[in-house]
N, C-alpha and C positions, 0 to 999 in steps of 0.2 A: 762856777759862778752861781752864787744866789737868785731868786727870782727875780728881785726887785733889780738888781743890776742886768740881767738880761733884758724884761723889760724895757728901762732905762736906753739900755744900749739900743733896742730896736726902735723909738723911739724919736731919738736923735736921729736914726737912718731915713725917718721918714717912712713909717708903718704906719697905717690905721691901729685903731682900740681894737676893733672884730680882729683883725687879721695876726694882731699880738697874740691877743687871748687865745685864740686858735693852736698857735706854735709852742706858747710857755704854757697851753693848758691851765689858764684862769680865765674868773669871771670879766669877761668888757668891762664892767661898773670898777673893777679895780684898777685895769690898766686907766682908765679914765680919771680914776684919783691921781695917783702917778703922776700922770700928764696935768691936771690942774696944778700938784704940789709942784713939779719945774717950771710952771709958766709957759708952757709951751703949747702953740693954737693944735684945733679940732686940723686932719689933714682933710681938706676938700680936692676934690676926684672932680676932673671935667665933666658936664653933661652927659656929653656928645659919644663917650664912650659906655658901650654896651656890655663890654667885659670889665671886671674888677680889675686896675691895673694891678693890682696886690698880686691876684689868680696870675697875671703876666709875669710879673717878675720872681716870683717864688719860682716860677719853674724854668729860670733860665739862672745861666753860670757863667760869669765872665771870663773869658778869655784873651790870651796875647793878641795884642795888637785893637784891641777895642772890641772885638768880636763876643757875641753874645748864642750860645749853643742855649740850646732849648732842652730842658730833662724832662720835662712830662709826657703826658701822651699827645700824639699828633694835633690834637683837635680840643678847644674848651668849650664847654656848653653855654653859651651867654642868651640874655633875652632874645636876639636874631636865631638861636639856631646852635648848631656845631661851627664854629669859626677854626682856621687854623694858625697855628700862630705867625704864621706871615701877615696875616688880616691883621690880626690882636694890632702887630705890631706897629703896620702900613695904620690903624687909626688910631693909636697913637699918638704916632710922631705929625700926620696930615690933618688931622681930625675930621678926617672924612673917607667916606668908604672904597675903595679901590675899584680898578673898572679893569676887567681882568685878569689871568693869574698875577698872584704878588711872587716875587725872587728875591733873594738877597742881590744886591748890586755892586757889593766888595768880591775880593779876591776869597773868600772865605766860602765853603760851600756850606749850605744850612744854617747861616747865620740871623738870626731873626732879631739883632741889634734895628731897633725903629730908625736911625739915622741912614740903616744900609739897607733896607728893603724897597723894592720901586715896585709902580704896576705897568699895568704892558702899555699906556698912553707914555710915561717915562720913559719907557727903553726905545718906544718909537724912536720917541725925540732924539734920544743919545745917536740910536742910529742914521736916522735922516740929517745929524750935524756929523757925526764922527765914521759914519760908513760901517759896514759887519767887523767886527771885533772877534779875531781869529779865538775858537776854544783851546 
């Protein structure tokens, strides 16, 4: 695959300019052409999150059943600190910081998918409606 169709295809996925340029190893200023020449808007990134969600998702790898494994190291370095990706991903999906530890809450062990991570005020909850949930 040529550059420009790499690009392209990242692009379309829903990549920032930095985070292309990074992967296909070019300038920002060109992915940025690119992206003017298809018409396609600037990708804007909620406030509220303190980690690049780009840093989030490059290092995670979808898996059966909707599950999402983590391949980087335990821990990303963001403006707060070392975060782990259970964090990353609990602010995310809540856009707000967990109160705490965060767990995946599927069936899946270490799954860091934002729709499956809860913090310990959620699992109360589940508990105090559904009773201890045998391991």
């Amino acid at each position: 695959m040529n550059t420009r169709a790499a690009i392209e295809q990242l692009l379309r996925a829903g990549y920032g300019n930095k985070a292309i340029a990074r992967r296909v190893r070019v300038r920002h200023q060109r992915v940025a052409a690119i992206r003017a020449d298809l018409g396609l808007p600037n990708v804007v990134r909620p406030a509220k999150t303190t980690c690049s969600d780009d840093a989030f998702w490059q290092r995670t790898q979808p898996v059966a059943g909707g599950h999402l494994n983590w391949t980087g190291v335990p821990c990303l370095r963001t403006t707060d600190g070392m975060l782990t990706a259970y964090r990353i991903a609990f602010r995310i999906r809540w856009q707000r910081d967990p109160e705490g530890p965060v767990k995946p809450g599927c069936d899946m062990d270490r799954c860091v998918h934002p729709d499956h991570v809860e913090d310990q005020p959620m699992r109360q909850l589940y508990t105090a409606i559904f009773g201890e949930v045998a391991a």
